[in-house]
C-alpha positions, 0 to 999 in steps of 0.5 A: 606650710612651704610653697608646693606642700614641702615642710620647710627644713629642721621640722619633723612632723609625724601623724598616724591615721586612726580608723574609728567606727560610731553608729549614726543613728541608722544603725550603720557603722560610719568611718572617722578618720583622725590625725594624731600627733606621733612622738618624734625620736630624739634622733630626728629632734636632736638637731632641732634642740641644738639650733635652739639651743645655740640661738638662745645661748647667741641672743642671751650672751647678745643682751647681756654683752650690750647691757654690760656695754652700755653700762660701761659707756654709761659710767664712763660719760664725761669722764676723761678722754683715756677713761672713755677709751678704757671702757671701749677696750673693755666693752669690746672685751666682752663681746668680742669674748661673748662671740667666742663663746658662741663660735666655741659652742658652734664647733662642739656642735659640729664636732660632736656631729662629725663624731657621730656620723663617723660611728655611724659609718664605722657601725654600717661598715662593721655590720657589712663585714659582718654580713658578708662573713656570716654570708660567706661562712653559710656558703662555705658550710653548705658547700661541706654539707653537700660534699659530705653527700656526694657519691665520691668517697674524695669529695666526702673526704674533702667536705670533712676537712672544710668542715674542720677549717671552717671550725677552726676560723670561727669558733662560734661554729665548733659545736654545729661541726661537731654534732655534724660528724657526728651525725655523719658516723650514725647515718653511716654506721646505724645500729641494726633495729629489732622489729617487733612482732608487728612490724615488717622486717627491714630489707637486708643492709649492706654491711660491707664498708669499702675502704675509701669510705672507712678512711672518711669515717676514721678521718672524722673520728681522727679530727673529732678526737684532734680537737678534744684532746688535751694540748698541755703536757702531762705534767701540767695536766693536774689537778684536771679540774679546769680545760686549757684555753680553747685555740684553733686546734682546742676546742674545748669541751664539746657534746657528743652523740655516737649514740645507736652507732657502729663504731671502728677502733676509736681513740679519745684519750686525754680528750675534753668531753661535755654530754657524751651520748655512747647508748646502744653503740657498739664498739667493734675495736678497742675503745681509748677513753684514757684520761678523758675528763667527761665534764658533763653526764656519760651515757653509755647504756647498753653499749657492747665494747667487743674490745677491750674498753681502755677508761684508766684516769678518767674523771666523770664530773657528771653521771656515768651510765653503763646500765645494762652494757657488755663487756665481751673481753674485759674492761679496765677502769683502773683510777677513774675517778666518779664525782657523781652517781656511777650506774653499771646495774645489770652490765656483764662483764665477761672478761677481767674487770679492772676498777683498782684503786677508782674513786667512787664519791657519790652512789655506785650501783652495780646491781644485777651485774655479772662478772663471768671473769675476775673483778679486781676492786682493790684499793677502791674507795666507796661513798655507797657501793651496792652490789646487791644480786651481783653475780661474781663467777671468777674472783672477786678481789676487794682488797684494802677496799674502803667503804664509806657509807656502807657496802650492801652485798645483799643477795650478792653470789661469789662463785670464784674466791672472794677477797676482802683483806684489810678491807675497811667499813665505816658505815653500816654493811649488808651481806644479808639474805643468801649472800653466796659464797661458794669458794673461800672469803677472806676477810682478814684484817679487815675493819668493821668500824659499824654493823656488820650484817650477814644473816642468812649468809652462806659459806659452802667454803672456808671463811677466814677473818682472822685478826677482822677488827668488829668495832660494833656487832656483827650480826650472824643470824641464820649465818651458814658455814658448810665447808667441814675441811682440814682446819690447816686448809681453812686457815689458809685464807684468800 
Protein backbone atom coordinates (compact mmCIF):
# COMPACT_ATOMS: atom_id res chain seq x y z
CA UNK A 1 0.00 0.00 0.00
CA UNK A 2 1.24 3.71 -1.13
CA UNK A 3 1.99 5.98 1.64
CA UNK A 4 -1.32 7.86 3.03
CA UNK A 5 -3.66 4.94 1.92
CA UNK A 6 -3.67 5.92 -1.70
CA UNK A 7 -3.28 2.57 -4.32
CA UNK A 8 -0.69 3.26 -6.49
CA UNK A 9 -1.48 4.08 -9.98
CA UNK A 10 -2.62 1.07 -12.73
CA UNK A 11 -4.29 -1.04 -9.97
CA UNK A 12 -7.84 -1.50 -9.58
CA UNK A 13 -8.99 -3.25 -6.61
CA UNK A 14 -13.07 -3.55 -5.99
CA UNK A 15 -14.69 -5.18 -2.61
CA UNK A 16 -18.34 -5.09 -1.74
CA UNK A 17 -19.18 -5.59 2.27
CA UNK A 18 -21.36 -8.64 2.89
CA UNK A 19 -23.42 -8.60 5.87
CA UNK A 20 -24.08 -12.34 7.53
CA UNK A 21 -25.75 -12.94 10.72
CA UNK A 22 -24.89 -16.56 12.71
CA UNK A 23 -26.26 -17.15 16.22
CA UNK A 24 -23.27 -17.20 19.00
CA UNK A 25 -24.71 -19.60 21.19
CA UNK A 26 -26.81 -17.24 23.29
CA UNK A 27 -29.39 -17.14 21.05
CA UNK A 28 -28.59 -13.76 19.37
CA UNK A 29 -27.74 -12.74 16.01
CA UNK A 30 -23.94 -11.66 15.87
CA UNK A 31 -22.97 -9.49 12.68
CA UNK A 32 -19.85 -10.38 10.11
CA UNK A 33 -18.54 -8.44 8.27
CA UNK A 34 -16.77 -9.55 5.05
CA UNK A 35 -14.60 -8.40 2.05
CA UNK A 36 -15.18 -9.88 -1.40
CA UNK A 37 -13.00 -9.54 -3.86
CA UNK A 38 -15.53 -8.04 -6.97
CA UNK A 39 -14.61 -8.55 -10.93
CA UNK A 40 -13.15 -5.60 -12.01
CA UNK A 41 -14.56 -4.62 -15.78
CA UNK A 42 -12.53 -5.21 -18.81
CA UNK A 43 -12.61 -1.29 -19.14
CA UNK A 44 -11.05 -0.70 -15.91
CA UNK A 45 -8.43 -3.78 -16.59
CA UNK A 46 -7.54 -2.94 -20.26
CA UNK A 47 -4.84 -0.72 -19.59
CA UNK A 48 -3.22 -2.81 -17.06
CA UNK A 49 -3.26 -5.99 -19.50
CA UNK A 50 -1.57 -3.46 -22.13
CA UNK A 51 1.37 -2.32 -19.98
CA UNK A 52 1.78 -6.07 -19.22
CA UNK A 53 1.68 -7.13 -22.23
CA UNK A 54 4.08 -4.79 -23.89
CA UNK A 55 6.65 -5.23 -21.01
CA UNK A 56 6.60 -9.01 -21.55
CA UNK A 57 6.90 -8.39 -25.21
CA UNK A 58 9.91 -5.64 -24.39
CA UNK A 59 11.80 -8.23 -21.99
CA UNK A 60 11.32 -11.27 -24.26
CA UNK A 61 12.40 -9.47 -27.51
CA UNK A 62 15.49 -8.28 -24.90
CA UNK A 63 16.58 -11.96 -24.17
CA UNK A 64 16.34 -13.23 -27.35
CA UNK A 65 18.07 -10.11 -29.18
CA UNK A 66 21.16 -10.54 -26.61
CA UNK A 67 21.32 -14.34 -26.90
CA UNK A 68 21.33 -13.82 -30.84
CA UNK A 69 24.02 -11.12 -30.14
CA UNK A 70 26.24 -13.02 -28.11
CA UNK A 71 25.72 -16.12 -30.27
CA UNK A 72 26.77 -13.87 -33.18
CA UNK A 73 30.03 -12.56 -31.13
CA UNK A 74 30.56 -15.95 -30.14
CA UNK A 75 31.13 -17.39 -33.54
CA UNK A 76 32.80 -14.61 -34.66
CA UNK A 77 35.74 -14.99 -31.99
CA UNK A 78 39.11 -15.21 -33.48
CA UNK A 79 37.77 -14.83 -36.54
CA UNK A 80 39.12 -12.07 -39.18
CA UNK A 81 39.13 -8.31 -38.14
CA UNK A 82 36.16 -7.77 -41.13
CA UNK A 83 34.15 -10.93 -39.89
CA UNK A 84 34.12 -9.35 -36.15
CA UNK A 85 32.63 -6.03 -37.63
CA UNK A 86 29.96 -8.07 -39.87
CA UNK A 87 28.52 -9.83 -36.75
CA UNK A 88 28.65 -6.17 -34.83
CA UNK A 89 26.57 -4.95 -38.15
CA UNK A 90 24.37 -7.85 -37.63
CA UNK A 91 23.93 -7.86 -34.06
CA UNK A 92 22.96 -4.33 -34.08
CA UNK A 93 20.51 -5.28 -36.69
CA UNK A 94 18.52 -7.12 -34.76
CA UNK A 95 18.27 -4.96 -31.78
CA UNK A 96 18.05 -2.13 -33.38
CA UNK A 97 14.93 -3.82 -35.20
CA UNK A 98 13.97 -5.56 -31.81
CA UNK A 99 13.49 -1.74 -30.45
CA UNK A 100 11.59 -0.90 -33.42
CA UNK A 101 9.09 -3.53 -32.85
CA UNK A 102 8.43 -2.20 -29.39
CA UNK A 103 8.47 1.37 -30.32
CA UNK A 104 5.88 -0.21 -33.20
CA UNK A 105 3.81 -1.76 -30.53
CA UNK A 106 4.08 1.14 -28.25
CA UNK A 107 2.32 3.63 -30.83
CA UNK A 108 -0.62 0.76 -31.91
CA UNK A 109 -1.07 1.21 -28.05
CA UNK A 110 -1.39 4.79 -28.16
CA UNK A 111 -3.20 4.83 -31.31
CA UNK A 112 -5.77 2.54 -30.47
CA UNK A 113 -6.35 4.67 -27.11
CA UNK A 114 -6.70 7.83 -28.93
CA UNK A 115 -9.06 6.01 -30.99
CA UNK A 116 -11.26 5.26 -28.33
CA UNK A 117 -11.14 8.41 -26.23
CA UNK A 118 -12.25 10.08 -29.49
CA UNK A 119 -15.39 7.69 -29.92
CA UNK A 120 -16.05 8.48 -26.60
CA UNK A 121 -16.15 12.00 -27.12
CA UNK A 122 -18.14 11.85 -30.27
CA UNK A 123 -20.56 9.20 -28.47
CA UNK A 124 -20.80 11.90 -25.23
CA UNK A 125 -21.50 14.91 -27.66
CA UNK A 126 -24.01 12.82 -29.81
CA UNK A 127 -26.14 11.95 -26.44
CA UNK A 128 -25.90 15.75 -25.46
CA UNK A 129 -27.24 16.72 -28.81
CA UNK A 130 -29.74 14.10 -28.44
CA UNK A 131 -30.91 15.34 -24.96
CA UNK A 132 -30.95 18.53 -25.77
CA UNK A 133 -33.18 17.72 -29.07
CA UNK A 134 -35.40 15.64 -27.20
CA UNK A 135 -35.37 18.33 -24.41
CA UNK A 136 -36.38 21.04 -26.74
CA UNK A 137 -38.91 19.01 -28.93
CA UNK A 138 -40.73 18.07 -25.21
CA UNK A 139 -40.81 22.09 -24.76
CA UNK A 140 -42.05 22.84 -28.08
CA UNK A 141 -44.79 20.25 -27.42
CA UNK A 142 -45.96 21.08 -24.37
CA UNK A 143 -45.80 24.93 -25.36
CA UNK A 144 -48.74 23.37 -28.29
CA UNK A 145 -50.57 21.64 -25.80
CA UNK A 146 -51.11 24.48 -23.64
CA UNK A 147 -52.01 26.57 -26.86
CA UNK A 148 -54.32 24.28 -27.58
CA UNK A 149 -56.03 24.93 -24.25
CA UNK A 150 -55.94 28.55 -24.27
CA UNK A 151 -59.49 30.51 -24.33
CA UNK A 152 -57.96 32.26 -27.71
CA UNK A 153 -59.43 30.75 -30.68
CA UNK A 154 -55.76 32.44 -32.21
CA UNK A 155 -53.69 30.98 -29.78
CA UNK A 156 -55.44 27.51 -30.17
CA UNK A 157 -54.95 28.01 -34.04
CA UNK A 158 -51.47 28.78 -33.55
CA UNK A 159 -50.66 25.63 -30.93
CA UNK A 160 -52.46 23.40 -34.04
CA UNK A 161 -49.85 24.69 -36.59
CA UNK A 162 -46.58 23.92 -34.17
CA UNK A 163 -47.97 20.74 -33.67
CA UNK A 164 -47.70 20.43 -37.48
CA UNK A 165 -44.24 21.80 -37.84
CA UNK A 166 -42.95 20.00 -34.80
CA UNK A 167 -44.20 16.85 -36.97
CA UNK A 168 -42.91 17.48 -39.88
CA UNK A 169 -39.18 17.84 -38.35
CA UNK A 170 -39.47 14.78 -36.29
CA UNK A 171 -41.13 11.82 -37.62
CA UNK A 172 -41.00 9.84 -34.47
CA UNK A 173 -43.67 12.21 -33.13
CA UNK A 174 -46.33 12.08 -36.15
CA UNK A 175 -48.60 9.35 -34.76
CA UNK A 176 -48.57 11.31 -31.05
CA UNK A 177 -49.69 14.53 -33.19
CA UNK A 178 -51.97 12.93 -34.65
CA UNK A 179 -53.99 11.22 -32.12
CA UNK A 180 -53.87 14.68 -30.38
CA UNK A 181 -55.93 16.51 -33.08
CA UNK A 182 -57.67 14.04 -33.12
CA UNK A 183 -58.49 14.00 -29.62
CA UNK A 184 -58.91 17.78 -29.83
CA UNK A 185 -61.89 17.44 -32.60
CA UNK A 186 -63.72 14.69 -29.94
CA UNK A 187 -63.38 16.86 -26.74
CA UNK A 188 -64.60 19.60 -28.64
CA UNK A 189 -67.28 18.13 -30.79
CA UNK A 190 -68.64 15.10 -28.37
CA UNK A 191 -71.61 12.84 -29.07
CA UNK A 192 -74.81 13.70 -26.94
CA UNK A 193 -74.68 10.76 -24.29
CA UNK A 194 -78.39 8.77 -23.63
CA UNK A 195 -78.83 8.49 -19.86
CA UNK A 196 -80.37 5.49 -18.56
CA UNK A 197 -82.95 5.23 -16.45
CA UNK A 198 -80.96 5.84 -13.32
CA UNK A 199 -78.89 8.33 -14.28
CA UNK A 200 -79.43 12.08 -13.72
CA UNK A 201 -79.81 14.12 -17.12
CA UNK A 202 -76.71 15.93 -18.32
CA UNK A 203 -77.10 19.95 -18.15
CA UNK A 204 -77.87 21.27 -21.65
CA UNK A 205 -74.70 21.74 -23.76
CA UNK A 206 -73.77 24.74 -25.68
CA UNK A 207 -74.28 23.65 -29.10
CA UNK A 208 -73.48 26.89 -31.00
CA UNK A 209 -69.95 26.95 -32.61
CA UNK A 210 -68.55 30.15 -32.99
CA UNK A 211 -66.66 30.68 -36.28
CA UNK A 212 -63.03 31.10 -34.89
CA UNK A 213 -63.59 27.94 -33.23
CA UNK A 214 -65.07 25.94 -36.35
CA UNK A 215 -61.98 27.57 -38.27
CA UNK A 216 -59.62 25.69 -35.73
CA UNK A 217 -61.22 22.45 -36.08
CA UNK A 218 -61.39 22.69 -39.99
CA UNK A 219 -57.82 23.60 -39.85
CA UNK A 220 -56.84 20.39 -38.13
CA UNK A 221 -59.35 18.18 -40.39
CA UNK A 222 -57.38 20.26 -43.44
CA UNK A 223 -53.85 19.26 -42.02
CA UNK A 224 -54.83 15.72 -40.87
CA UNK A 225 -55.98 15.10 -44.18
CA UNK A 226 -52.88 17.04 -45.60
CA UNK A 227 -50.60 14.39 -44.28
CA UNK A 228 -52.47 11.39 -45.16
CA UNK A 229 -53.09 12.13 -48.44
CA UNK A 230 -51.38 10.42 -51.66
CA UNK A 231 -48.42 12.99 -52.85
CA UNK A 232 -48.14 10.58 -56.27
CA UNK A 233 -50.02 11.40 -59.44
CA UNK A 234 -53.20 9.30 -60.16
CA UNK A 235 -51.63 7.54 -62.89
CA UNK A 236 -48.65 6.30 -60.55
CA UNK A 237 -51.27 5.67 -57.92
CA UNK A 238 -51.97 1.72 -59.15
CA UNK A 239 -51.83 -0.86 -58.38
CA UNK A 240 -52.46 0.64 -54.61
CA UNK A 241 -50.87 -2.05 -52.57
CA UNK A 242 -47.65 -0.16 -51.06
CA UNK A 243 -47.99 3.78 -49.71
CA UNK A 244 -45.32 6.46 -51.31
CA UNK A 245 -42.25 7.16 -49.08
CA UNK A 246 -43.05 8.99 -46.01
CA UNK A 247 -41.45 12.85 -46.56
CA UNK A 248 -42.34 15.97 -44.42
CA UNK A 249 -45.52 16.41 -45.84
CA UNK A 250 -46.36 12.43 -46.05
CA UNK A 251 -46.78 10.88 -43.16
CA UNK A 252 -47.64 7.75 -44.07
CA UNK A 253 -50.44 5.78 -42.95
CA UNK A 254 -51.26 6.80 -39.25
CA UNK A 255 -54.35 5.45 -36.71
CA UNK A 256 -57.25 7.54 -36.53
CA UNK A 257 -59.91 7.84 -33.71
CA UNK A 258 -63.16 10.47 -34.41
CA UNK A 259 -64.81 7.99 -32.64
CA UNK A 260 -68.20 9.17 -30.46
CA UNK A 261 -67.62 12.73 -32.52
CA UNK A 262 -69.57 15.40 -34.23
CA UNK A 263 -67.98 15.85 -37.52
CA UNK A 264 -68.13 19.10 -40.20
CA UNK A 265 -68.08 18.40 -43.95
CA UNK A 266 -64.62 16.35 -44.14
CA UNK A 267 -62.38 15.43 -46.89
CA UNK A 268 -59.92 12.35 -46.89
CA UNK A 269 -60.00 11.25 -50.45
CA UNK A 270 -56.89 9.64 -51.66
CA UNK A 271 -55.54 9.38 -47.95
CA UNK A 272 -53.51 6.70 -46.20
CA UNK A 273 -55.37 5.50 -43.26
CA UNK A 274 -54.29 2.43 -40.82
CA UNK A 275 -56.85 1.56 -37.90
CA UNK A 276 -59.53 4.03 -38.69
CA UNK A 277 -62.11 4.36 -35.56
CA UNK A 278 -65.47 6.37 -37.23
CA UNK A 279 -67.95 4.33 -34.49
CA UNK A 280 -70.94 6.48 -32.88
CA UNK A 281 -69.81 9.82 -35.36
CA UNK A 282 -71.97 11.48 -36.90
CA UNK A 283 -71.25 13.22 -40.17
CA UNK A 284 -73.02 16.64 -40.35
CA UNK A 285 -71.45 17.32 -43.89
CA UNK A 286 -70.47 15.19 -46.87
CA UNK A 287 -68.02 12.65 -45.84
CA UNK A 288 -65.08 12.43 -48.70
CA UNK A 289 -63.59 8.97 -48.39
CA UNK A 290 -62.80 8.70 -52.19
CA UNK A 291 -59.76 6.36 -53.11
CA UNK A 292 -58.69 6.08 -49.28
CA UNK A 293 -56.76 2.81 -49.02
CA UNK A 294 -57.74 1.70 -45.17
CA UNK A 295 -54.63 -0.35 -44.48
CA UNK A 296 -55.99 -1.70 -41.32
CA UNK A 297 -59.40 -2.37 -39.78
CA UNK A 298 -62.50 0.47 -40.69
CA UNK A 299 -65.11 0.78 -37.68
CA UNK A 300 -67.71 2.86 -38.67
CA UNK A 301 -70.37 1.17 -36.49
CA UNK A 302 -73.52 3.22 -35.75
CA UNK A 303 -71.91 6.29 -37.48
CA UNK A 304 -74.98 8.50 -39.22
CA UNK A 305 -73.67 9.99 -42.52
CA UNK A 306 -76.37 13.15 -42.78
CA UNK A 307 -74.65 13.70 -46.04
CA UNK A 308 -74.10 11.81 -48.77
CA UNK A 309 -70.81 9.57 -47.74
CA UNK A 310 -68.54 9.70 -51.22
CA UNK A 311 -66.15 5.89 -50.40
CA UNK A 312 -65.85 5.42 -54.80
CA UNK A 313 -62.28 3.51 -55.05
CA UNK A 314 -61.55 2.90 -51.77
CA UNK A 315 -59.46 -0.21 -50.78
CA UNK A 316 -60.39 -1.98 -47.15
CA UNK A 317 -57.30 -4.26 -46.73
CA UNK A 318 -58.71 -4.77 -43.30
CA UNK A 319 -62.24 -5.07 -41.64
CA UNK A 320 -65.07 -2.69 -42.53
CA UNK A 321 -67.49 -2.37 -39.94
CA UNK A 322 -70.69 -0.26 -40.64
CA UNK A 323 -73.20 -2.28 -38.32
CA UNK A 324 -75.87 -0.58 -37.62
CA UNK A 325 -75.09 2.74 -39.50
CA UNK A 326 -77.51 5.46 -41.18
CA UNK A 327 -77.25 6.54 -44.37
CA UNK A 328 -80.21 9.51 -44.02
CA UNK A 329 -79.27 10.56 -48.14
CA UNK A 330 -77.78 7.90 -49.75
CA UNK A 331 -74.49 6.21 -49.99
CA UNK A 332 -71.98 5.57 -52.93
CA UNK A 333 -69.44 2.83 -52.64
CA UNK A 334 -69.15 2.38 -56.35
CA UNK A 335 -65.51 0.09 -56.91
CA UNK A 336 -64.50 -0.24 -53.43
CA UNK A 337 -62.80 -3.04 -53.12
CA UNK A 338 -63.02 -5.12 -49.63
CA UNK A 339 -60.23 -7.67 -49.03
CA UNK A 340 -61.77 -8.77 -45.82
CA UNK A 341 -64.81 -9.13 -44.06
CA UNK A 342 -67.13 -6.21 -44.85
CA UNK A 343 -70.04 -5.94 -42.04
CA UNK A 344 -73.28 -3.62 -42.83
CA UNK A 345 -75.69 -6.03 -40.73
CA UNK A 346 -78.70 -3.71 -39.71
CA UNK A 347 -77.27 -0.44 -41.48
CA UNK A 348 -80.43 1.77 -43.32
CA UNK A 349 -79.79 3.21 -46.03
CA UNK A 350 -82.62 5.78 -47.01
CA UNK A 351 -81.14 7.28 -49.92
CA UNK A 352 -79.77 5.31 -53.15
CA UNK A 353 -77.19 2.89 -52.36
CA UNK A 354 -74.53 2.74 -54.88
CA UNK A 355 -72.20 -0.40 -54.67
CA UNK A 356 -71.77 -1.07 -58.64
CA UNK A 357 -69.04 -2.82 -59.84
CA UNK A 358 -67.41 -3.33 -55.60
CA UNK A 359 -65.47 -6.05 -55.08
CA UNK A 360 -66.24 -8.32 -52.14
CA UNK A 361 -63.14 -10.95 -51.37
CA UNK A 362 -64.07 -12.16 -48.11
CA UNK A 363 -67.54 -12.64 -46.42
CA UNK A 364 -70.31 -9.61 -47.13
CA UNK A 365 -72.95 -9.49 -44.48
CA UNK A 366 -75.84 -7.29 -45.10
CA UNK A 367 -77.99 -8.83 -42.53
CA UNK A 368 -81.05 -7.02 -41.26
CA UNK A 369 -80.33 -3.91 -43.22
CA UNK A 370 -82.82 -1.80 -44.85
CA UNK A 371 -82.56 0.01 -48.20
CA UNK A 372 -85.94 2.51 -48.13
CA UNK A 373 -84.50 4.03 -51.77
CA UNK A 374 -82.79 1.97 -54.67
CA UNK A 375 -79.82 -0.26 -54.09
CA UNK A 376 -77.79 -0.63 -57.03
CA UNK A 377 -75.39 -3.87 -56.96
CA UNK A 378 -74.61 -4.24 -60.62
CA UNK A 379 -71.57 -5.64 -61.57
CA UNK A 380 -70.46 -6.59 -57.97
CA UNK A 381 -68.61 -9.39 -57.52
CA UNK A 382 -69.43 -11.66 -54.17
CA UNK A 383 -67.08 -14.08 -52.29
CA UNK A 384 -70.45 -15.00 -49.86
CA UNK A 385 -73.03 -12.29 -49.76
CA UNK A 386 -75.70 -12.53 -47.37
CA UNK A 387 -78.58 -10.43 -47.41
CA UNK A 388 -80.50 -12.69 -45.10
CA UNK A 389 -83.78 -10.43 -43.75
CA UNK A 390 -82.73 -7.79 -45.97
CA UNK A 391 -85.54 -5.33 -46.63
CA UNK A 392 -85.05 -3.67 -50.08
CA UNK A 393 -88.46 -1.10 -50.21
CA UNK A 394 -87.15 0.68 -53.64
CA UNK A 395 -85.25 -1.40 -56.52
CA UNK A 396 -83.17 -3.89 -56.00
CA UNK A 397 -80.57 -3.80 -59.02
CA UNK A 398 -77.99 -7.04 -59.14
CA UNK A 399 -77.52 -7.12 -62.56
CA UNK A 400 -74.54 -9.07 -63.92
CA UNK A 401 -73.71 -9.60 -60.47
CA UNK A 402 -71.30 -12.69 -59.53
CA UNK A 403 -71.49 -14.58 -56.72
CA UNK A 404 -69.18 -16.80 -55.92
CA UNK A 405 -69.45 -18.78 -52.99
CA UNK A 406 -72.96 -18.64 -52.65
CA UNK A 407 -75.89 -15.89 -52.28
CA UNK A 408 -78.09 -16.32 -49.34
CA UNK A 409 -81.42 -14.18 -49.52
CA UNK A 410 -83.09 -16.14 -47.13
CA UNK A 411 -85.81 -14.22 -45.49
CA UNK A 412 -84.94 -11.29 -47.76
CA UNK A 413 -88.17 -8.85 -48.67
CA UNK A 414 -87.91 -6.71 -52.44
CA UNK A 415 -90.88 -4.51 -52.23
CA UNK A 416 -89.39 -2.47 -55.21
CA UNK A 417 -88.48 -4.26 -58.63
CA UNK A 418 -85.87 -6.73 -58.40
CA UNK A 419 -83.08 -7.31 -60.87
CA UNK A 420 -81.07 -10.23 -61.48
CA UNK A 421 -80.27 -10.31 -65.16
CA UNK A 422 -77.08 -12.13 -66.30
CA UNK A 423 -76.45 -12.40 -62.70
CA UNK A 424 -74.24 -15.39 -62.09
CA UNK A 425 -74.13 -18.23 -59.11
CA UNK A 426 -71.45 -20.42 -58.84
CA UNK A 427 -71.81 -21.91 -55.70
CA UNK A 428 -74.97 -22.78 -53.95
CA UNK A 429 -77.87 -19.96 -53.47
CA UNK A 430 -80.72 -19.64 -50.80
CA UNK A 431 -83.69 -17.83 -51.42
CA UNK A 432 -85.60 -19.96 -48.95
CA UNK A 433 -88.26 -19.47 -46.18
CA UNK A 434 -90.48 -16.45 -47.33
CA UNK A 435 -88.20 -14.68 -49.51
CA UNK A 436 -90.47 -11.67 -50.83
CA UNK A 437 -91.02 -10.25 -53.71
CA UNK A 438 -93.46 -8.03 -53.97
CA UNK A 439 -92.85 -6.62 -57.45
CA UNK A 440 -91.34 -8.16 -60.65
CA UNK A 441 -87.96 -10.26 -60.25
CA UNK A 442 -86.05 -10.76 -63.30
CA UNK A 443 -83.81 -13.27 -63.44
CA UNK A 444 -83.09 -13.57 -67.19
CA UNK A 445 -80.08 -14.87 -68.49
CA UNK A 446 -79.01 -15.41 -65.45
CA UNK A 447 -76.30 -18.43 -64.53
CA UNK A 448 -77.39 -20.86 -61.85
CA UNK A 449 -74.04 -23.04 -62.19
CA UNK A 450 -75.02 -25.02 -58.58
CA UNK A 451 -78.56 -25.33 -56.42
CA UNK A 452 -80.80 -22.89 -56.48
CA UNK A 453 -82.88 -23.04 -53.44
CA UNK A 454 -86.49 -21.02 -53.41
CA UNK A 455 -88.63 -23.19 -51.11
CA UNK A 456 -91.11 -21.24 -49.53
CA UNK A 457 -90.53 -18.17 -51.74
CA UNK A 458 -93.03 -15.68 -52.57
CA UNK A 459 -93.77 -14.17 -56.05
CA UNK A 460 -96.97 -11.65 -55.58
CA UNK A 461 -95.86 -10.58 -59.05
CA UNK A 462 -94.31 -11.48 -62.34
CA UNK A 463 -90.99 -13.69 -62.37
CA UNK A 464 -89.29 -13.76 -65.41
CA UNK A 465 -86.21 -16.26 -66.06
CA UNK A 466 -86.14 -16.56 -69.46
CA UNK A 467 -83.14 -18.11 -71.25
CA UNK A 468 -81.79 -18.65 -66.84
CA UNK A 469 -79.19 -21.25 -67.29
CA UNK A 470 -79.95 -24.17 -64.05
CA UNK A 471 -76.61 -26.02 -64.45
CA UNK A 472 -77.99 -28.29 -61.20
CA UNK A 473 -81.49 -28.34 -59.55
CA UNK A 474 -83.64 -25.86 -58.70
CA UNK A 475 -85.56 -26.48 -56.06
CA UNK A 476 -89.12 -25.09 -55.90
CA UNK A 477 -90.78 -26.37 -52.74
CA UNK A 478 -93.77 -24.56 -51.61
CA UNK A 479 -92.59 -21.72 -54.28
CA UNK A 480 -95.60 -19.19 -54.82
CA UNK A 481 -96.32 -17.36 -57.63
CA UNK A 482 -99.42 -14.96 -56.99
CA UNK A 483 -99.24 -12.54 -59.97
CA UNK A 484 -102.44 -13.84 -62.52
CA UNK A 485 -101.61 -10.83 -64.93
CA UNK A 486 -101.80 -10.49 -68.81
CA UNK A 487 -98.82 -13.04 -69.83
CA UNK A 488 -97.45 -10.09 -72.52
CA UNK A 489 -97.08 -8.23 -69.05
CA UNK A 490 -95.15 -10.99 -67.38
CA UNK A 491 -93.00 -11.40 -70.28
CA UNK A 492 -91.86 -8.16 -69.92
CA UNK A 493 -89.13 -8.79 -67.20
CA UNK A 494 -87.28 -6.41 -65.01
Amino acid sequence: MAQGGKRPPGRVRRAWVVLTSKPDGTGRDTARRETTSAPVPDRVRRPLRWRRWITGTAVLFTVIGGAVVWWLMDLATGAPLTDRLTAARIAFSIVAGLGGLITLALFTRRQWQQEREHDHRVDVADDTRDDATQKRITELYMKAVDQLGSDKPAVRLGGVHALDRLGREHPRHRQVIVNLWCSYLRMTNPQPTNPGPDDEPEPPRETTISSEERHVQTTIAELLAARLRDPRPHRERKPRITPPPVTATFWGPLDIDLSNTRLPAINLDDCWIANATFTNTTFRGRARFGGVVFTGSAWFGEAVFTGDPWFVGAVFTGRAWFDRAVFASGASFSGVVFTSDAWFGEAVFTGNAWFDGAVFTSGAGFGGAMFTSSAEFGGAVFTGGAFHMVVFTGRAWFHRAVFTSGAGFVGAVFAGRAGFGEAVFTSDDDWSHVTIFGNRAGFSDAVFASDAGFSDAVFTRDAWFGEAVFTRDAMTDDLMLLWEGPEDEAAEGV
